[in-house]
Each structure stands twice: as structure tokens, then as C-alpha cells.
C-alpha positions as CSV (number, residue, x, y, z in Angstrom):
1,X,-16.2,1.1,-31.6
2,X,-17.2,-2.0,-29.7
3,X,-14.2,-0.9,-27.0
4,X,-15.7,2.7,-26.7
5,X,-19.1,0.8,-26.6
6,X,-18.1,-1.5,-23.2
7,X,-16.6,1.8,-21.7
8,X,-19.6,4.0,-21.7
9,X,-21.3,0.8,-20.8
10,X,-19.2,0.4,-17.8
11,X,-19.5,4.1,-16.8
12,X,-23.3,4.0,-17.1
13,X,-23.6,1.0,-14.7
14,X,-21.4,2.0,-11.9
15,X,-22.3,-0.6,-9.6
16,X,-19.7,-3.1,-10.1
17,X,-19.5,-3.6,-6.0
18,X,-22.0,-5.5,-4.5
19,X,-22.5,-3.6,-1.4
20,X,-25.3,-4.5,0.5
21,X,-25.4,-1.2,2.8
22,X,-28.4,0.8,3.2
23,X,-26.7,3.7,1.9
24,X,-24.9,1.8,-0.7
25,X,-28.4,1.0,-2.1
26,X,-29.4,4.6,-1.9
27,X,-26.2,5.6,-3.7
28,X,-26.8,3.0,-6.6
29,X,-30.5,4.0,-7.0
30,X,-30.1,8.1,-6.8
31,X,-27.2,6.6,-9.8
32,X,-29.8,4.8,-11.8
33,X,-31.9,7.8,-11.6
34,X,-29.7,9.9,-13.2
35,X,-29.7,11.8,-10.1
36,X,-25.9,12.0,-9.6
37,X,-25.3,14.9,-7.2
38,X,-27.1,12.4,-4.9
39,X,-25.3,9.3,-6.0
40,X,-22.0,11.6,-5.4
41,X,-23.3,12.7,-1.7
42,X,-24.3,8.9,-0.8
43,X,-21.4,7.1,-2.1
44,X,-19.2,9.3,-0.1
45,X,-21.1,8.5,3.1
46,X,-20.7,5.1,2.4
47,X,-17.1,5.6,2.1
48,X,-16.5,7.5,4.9
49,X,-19.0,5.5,7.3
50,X,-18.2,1.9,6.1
51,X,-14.5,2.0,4.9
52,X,-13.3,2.4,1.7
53,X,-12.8,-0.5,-0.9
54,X,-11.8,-0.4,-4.4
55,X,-15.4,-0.9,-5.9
56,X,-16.6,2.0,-3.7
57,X,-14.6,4.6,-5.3
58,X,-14.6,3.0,-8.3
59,X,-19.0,3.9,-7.9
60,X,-17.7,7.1,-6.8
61,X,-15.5,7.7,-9.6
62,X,-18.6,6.9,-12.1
63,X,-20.8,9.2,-10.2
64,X,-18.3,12.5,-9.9
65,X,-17.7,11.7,-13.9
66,X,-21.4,11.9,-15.2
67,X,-21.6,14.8,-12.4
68,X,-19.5,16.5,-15.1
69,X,-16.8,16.9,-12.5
70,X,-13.7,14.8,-14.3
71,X,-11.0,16.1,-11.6
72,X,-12.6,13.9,-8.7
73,X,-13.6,11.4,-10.7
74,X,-9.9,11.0,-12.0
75,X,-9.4,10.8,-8.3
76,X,-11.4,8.3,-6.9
77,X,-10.4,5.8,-10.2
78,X,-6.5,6.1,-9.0
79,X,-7.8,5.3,-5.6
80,X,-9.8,2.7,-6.5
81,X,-6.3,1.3,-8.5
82,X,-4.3,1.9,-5.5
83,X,-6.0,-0.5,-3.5
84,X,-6.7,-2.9,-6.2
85,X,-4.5,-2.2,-9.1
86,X,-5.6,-5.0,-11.1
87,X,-9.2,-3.3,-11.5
88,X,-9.8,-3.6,-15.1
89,X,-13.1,-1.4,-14.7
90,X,-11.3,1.5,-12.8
91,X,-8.4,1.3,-15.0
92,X,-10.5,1.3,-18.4
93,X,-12.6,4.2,-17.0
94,X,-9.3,6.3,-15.5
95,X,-8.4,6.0,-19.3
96,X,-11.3,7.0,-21.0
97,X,-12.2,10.4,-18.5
98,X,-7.9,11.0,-19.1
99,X,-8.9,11.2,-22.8
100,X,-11.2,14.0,-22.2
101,X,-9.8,15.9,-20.3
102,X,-7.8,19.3,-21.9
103,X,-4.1,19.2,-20.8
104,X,-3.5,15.7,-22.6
105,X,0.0,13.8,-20.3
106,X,3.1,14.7,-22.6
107,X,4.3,11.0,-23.7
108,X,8.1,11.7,-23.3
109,X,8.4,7.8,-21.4
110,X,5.1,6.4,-22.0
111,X,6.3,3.2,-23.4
112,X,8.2,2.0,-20.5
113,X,5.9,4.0,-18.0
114,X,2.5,2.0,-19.5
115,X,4.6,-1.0,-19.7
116,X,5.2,-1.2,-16.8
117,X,2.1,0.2,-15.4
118,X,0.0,-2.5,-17.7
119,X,2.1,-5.4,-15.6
120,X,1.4,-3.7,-12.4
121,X,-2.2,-4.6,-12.9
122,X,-1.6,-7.7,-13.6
123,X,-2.2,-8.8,-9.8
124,X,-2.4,-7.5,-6.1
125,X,0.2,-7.0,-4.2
126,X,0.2,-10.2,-2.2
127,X,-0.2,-12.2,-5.4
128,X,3.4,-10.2,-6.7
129,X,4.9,-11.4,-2.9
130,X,3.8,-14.7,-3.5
131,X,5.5,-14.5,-7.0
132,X,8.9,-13.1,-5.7
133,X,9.1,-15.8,-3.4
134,X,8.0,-18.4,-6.0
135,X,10.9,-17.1,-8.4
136,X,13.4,-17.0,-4.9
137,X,13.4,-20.6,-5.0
138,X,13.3,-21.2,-8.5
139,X,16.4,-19.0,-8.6
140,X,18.1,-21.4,-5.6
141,X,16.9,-24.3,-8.0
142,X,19.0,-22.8,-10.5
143,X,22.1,-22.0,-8.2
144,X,21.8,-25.8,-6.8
145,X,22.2,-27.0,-10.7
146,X,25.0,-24.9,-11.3
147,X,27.3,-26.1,-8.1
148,X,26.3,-29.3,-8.2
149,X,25.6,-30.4,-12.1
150,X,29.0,-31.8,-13.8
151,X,27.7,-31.2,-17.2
152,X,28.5,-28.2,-18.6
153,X,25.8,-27.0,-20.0
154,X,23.7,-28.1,-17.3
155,X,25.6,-25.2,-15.3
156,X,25.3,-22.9,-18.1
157,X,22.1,-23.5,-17.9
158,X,22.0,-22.8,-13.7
159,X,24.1,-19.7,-14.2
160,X,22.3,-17.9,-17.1
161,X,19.1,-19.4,-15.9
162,X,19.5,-18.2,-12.5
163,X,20.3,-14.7,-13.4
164,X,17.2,-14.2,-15.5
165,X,15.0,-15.2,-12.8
166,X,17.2,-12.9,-10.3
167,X,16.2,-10.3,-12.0
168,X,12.5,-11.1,-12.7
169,X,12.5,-11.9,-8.7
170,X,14.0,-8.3,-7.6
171,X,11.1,-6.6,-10.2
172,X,8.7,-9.0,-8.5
173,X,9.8,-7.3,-5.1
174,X,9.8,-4.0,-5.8
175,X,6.0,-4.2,-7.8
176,X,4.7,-5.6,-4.7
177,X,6.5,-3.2,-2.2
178,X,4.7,-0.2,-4.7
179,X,1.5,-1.6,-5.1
180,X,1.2,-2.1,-1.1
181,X,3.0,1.1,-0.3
182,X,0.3,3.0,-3.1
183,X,-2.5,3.1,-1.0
184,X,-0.2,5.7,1.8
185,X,1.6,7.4,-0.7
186,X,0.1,11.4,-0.9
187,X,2.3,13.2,-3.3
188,X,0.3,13.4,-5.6
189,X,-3.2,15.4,-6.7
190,X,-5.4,16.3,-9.2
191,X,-6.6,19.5,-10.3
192,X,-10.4,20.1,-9.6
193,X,-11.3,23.5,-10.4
194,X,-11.9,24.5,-13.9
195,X,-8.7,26.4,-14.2
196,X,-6.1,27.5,-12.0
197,X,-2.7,29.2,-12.7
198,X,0.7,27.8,-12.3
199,X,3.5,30.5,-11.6
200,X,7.3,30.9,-10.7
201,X,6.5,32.1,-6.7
202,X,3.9,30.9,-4.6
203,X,1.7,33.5,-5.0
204,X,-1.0,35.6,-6.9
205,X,0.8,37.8,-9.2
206,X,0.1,40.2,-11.9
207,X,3.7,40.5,-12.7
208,X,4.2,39.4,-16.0
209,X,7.3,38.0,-15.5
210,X,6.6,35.9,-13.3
211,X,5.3,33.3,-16.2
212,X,1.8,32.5,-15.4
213,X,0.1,29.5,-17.2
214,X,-3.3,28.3,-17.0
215,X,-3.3,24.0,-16.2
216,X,-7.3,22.4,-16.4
217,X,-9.1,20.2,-14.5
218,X,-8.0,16.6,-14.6
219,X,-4.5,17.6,-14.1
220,X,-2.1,15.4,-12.5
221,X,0.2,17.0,-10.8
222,X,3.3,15.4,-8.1
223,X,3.6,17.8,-4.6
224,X,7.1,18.3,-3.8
225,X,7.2,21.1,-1.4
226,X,4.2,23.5,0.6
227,X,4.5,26.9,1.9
228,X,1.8,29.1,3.4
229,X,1.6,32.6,2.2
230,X,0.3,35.9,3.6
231,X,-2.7,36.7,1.1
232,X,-6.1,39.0,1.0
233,X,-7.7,37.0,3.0
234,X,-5.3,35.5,5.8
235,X,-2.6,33.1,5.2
236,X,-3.2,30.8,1.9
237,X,-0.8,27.2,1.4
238,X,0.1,27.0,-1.8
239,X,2.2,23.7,-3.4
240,X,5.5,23.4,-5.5
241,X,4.5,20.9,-8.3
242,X,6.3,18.7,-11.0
243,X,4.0,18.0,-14.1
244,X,4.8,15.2,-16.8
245,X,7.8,14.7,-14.4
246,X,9.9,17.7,-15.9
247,X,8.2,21.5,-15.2
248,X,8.3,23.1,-12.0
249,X,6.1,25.6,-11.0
250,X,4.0,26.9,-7.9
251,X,-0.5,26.8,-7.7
252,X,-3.1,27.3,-4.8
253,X,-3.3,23.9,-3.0
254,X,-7.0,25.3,-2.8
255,X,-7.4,24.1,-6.8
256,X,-6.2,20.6,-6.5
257,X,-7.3,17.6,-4.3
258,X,-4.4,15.2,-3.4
259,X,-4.8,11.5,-4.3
């Protein structure tokens, strides 16, 4: 109760960023006002005028949410989390709207996936560099013991020793190339519409066999592929998507925003 408590107290605040911007301000009092549309209109100004930074759409993200619009706010949290993923606000926040949302994330490698998504946070991505490197000579430390020591368990020690923090060093590596690389990566998108339909061909289709299925807002969703279409209206792009890493199916990129 007391975690559910400093959520909701966290979403009603919204001004974790201290930005000092005239429209910043503007943003952060239409917010206080309960006048969210407003907060959602300002805050995006502020992004798109002054640059973004993790407490920005992480404002954002708190305004689209009590805007009852859960898609973008789901949106601007993973933003906020790409460039900062050790934002303990956007992160608790991503977590709560997830839980509200309809299509629940099947769990078939949540273990390792949150595992490894919890040590992620732990830092940014030049603190994970800095690690790397720090475990790169500790790992020559270890390789110096075990050609140089005469005891035997001393190079037991620089072999076994060494091969631990190898491994912790090449993990170190690759978390700080993802974390960095995060912020340009665009594969992946949210559904913001209410509903939208998921089918076999990239188009509207009343065919039956064509296996429609309806996906709801707050969907994540990976792109793989896009193909315009001829439709009623001109030519329409729709996207090939994977969801909970597994199904395949086509929707109207019109229904989802990308990440």
C-alpha cells in the first residue's frame, strides 16, 4: 500500500525537473491545475523548443497519463529511460501505467528479461564504460598473478579470478554500448489509439480468414518491416510487428507511435 501510495504520489507531482523555462513553468502550473491538455501542449513545446532531457518527458509522461491517454505516456517514460535509464521515477511510473493497461506483456522470459533490465538501471551509460574499463584492468591484475605468481593457488586464483571478471567486463561492455545506442534505436512503438486490429496482410480486410485480432492502447509492439498500401483514401503504410517477441502480424502504422 505504502508503494502504490509513493506512485500515485509521484504521478501527481510531475515536476521532478527543475526547469527554469518560461514554458516549463507554464507546463508545471497548467499540471498543478489539473489542467492537463495544457500541461500536455506546453511540455511538448518545451521539448521540441529547448531539447529533450529525461525529466522532460518524464513531466510529459505524467501529463499524457492523467490526460487518460496511457499509449503516449508509456511513450515518453521509455524515452525518458532511454536517456537516463537509471530514472527510478520514470521507471516506477512506466510500471504502474503497464499495469493498467488491457493487453498485460505475456511473461515467457520475464525473469532474465527484468533481471537484466533491473541492472541496466543501475547506472548511465558512461558510469557502465567507466566500469568495463575498471574490471579491464582488474582482469590484467588477475592475468599478471597468474604468469607471474609461483604459488599455486595464487594462479588458481589469477586464472579463475580472471575469468569471472572477463565475463562481468564483456556484460559491462555490451550494457553500456545498449544504453548509449537506446536513445537512436526506432524499432519499436506503442499503440495509441483505443483499438486497432492486427491481421495476416497489410491491409483492411473483411475476410475472415485472414485472422483479425483486436491489440489496445499501451501496446508494445517491435517494427520489423513497412509497406505502403493502396487504400480508400490514397496510399496508407502499414507495419509488420513482433509482440511479446513471438507473434507476427501486420497493423496501420497510423495506430501506433514509434518510441
Amino acid at each position: 500500500m505504502k508503494k502504490l501510495s509513493a506512485i500515485l504520489a509521484a504521478i501527481a507531482l510531475g515536476t521532478l525537473g527543475s526547469m527554469a523555462s518560461t514554458l516549463a513553468r507554464q507546463a508545471d502550473s497548467a499540471y498543478m491545475a489539473e489542467d492537463y491538455p495544457a500541461a500536455v501542449e506546453l511540455y511538448s513545446r518545451s521539448l521540441a523548443e529547448e531539447g529533450a532531457t529525461p525529466d522532460a518527458y518524464y513531466n510529459l509522461g505524467n501529463a499524457y497519463w492523467r490526460n487518460g491517454e496511457s499509449g503516449h505516456a508509456i511513450i515518453n517514460y521509455e524515452r525518458a529511460l532511454r536517456l537516463d535509464p537509471s530514472h527510478t521515477d520514470a521507471r516506477t511510473n512506466l510500471e504502474f501505467v503497464r499495469t493498467k493497461i488491457q493487453d498485460l506483456p505475456e511473461d515467457d522470459s520475464a525473469f532474465l528479461s527484468n533481471l537484466h533490465a533491473s541492472v541496466t538501471s543501475w547506472m548511465s551509460p558512461d558510469a557502465w564504460a567507466w566500469t568495463a574499463l575498471a574490471l579491464f584492468i582488474a582482469v590484467a591484475g588477475m592475468a599478471a598473478v597468474y604468469i607471474f605468481s609461483s604459488s599455486v593457488m595464487l594462479r588458481k586464483t589469477g586464472f579463475f579470478g580472471g575469468m569471472v571478471l572477463l565475463c562481468l567486463c564483456v556484460y559491462a561492455i555490451v550494457v553500456a554500448a545498449s544504453t548509449a545506442s537506446a536513445p537512436t534505436r526506432h524499432n519499436e512503438a506503442v499503440v495509441v489509439v483505443p483499438t486497432t486490429l492486427l491481421s495476416s496482410t497489410p491491409k483492411t480486410s473483411q475476410n475472415a480468414a485472414d485472422k483479425v485480432v483486436a491489440i489496445h492502447e499501451g501496446t508494445k509492439v517491435e517494427i520489423v518491416d513497412s509497406v505502403m498500401t493502396p487504400g480508400a483514401d490514397g496510399s496508407e503504410q502499414w507495419y509488420d510487428v513482433k509482440i511479446n517477441n513471438s507473434t507476427r502480424a501486420w497493423l496501420r502504422a497510423a495506430d501506433v507511435r514509434r518510441i
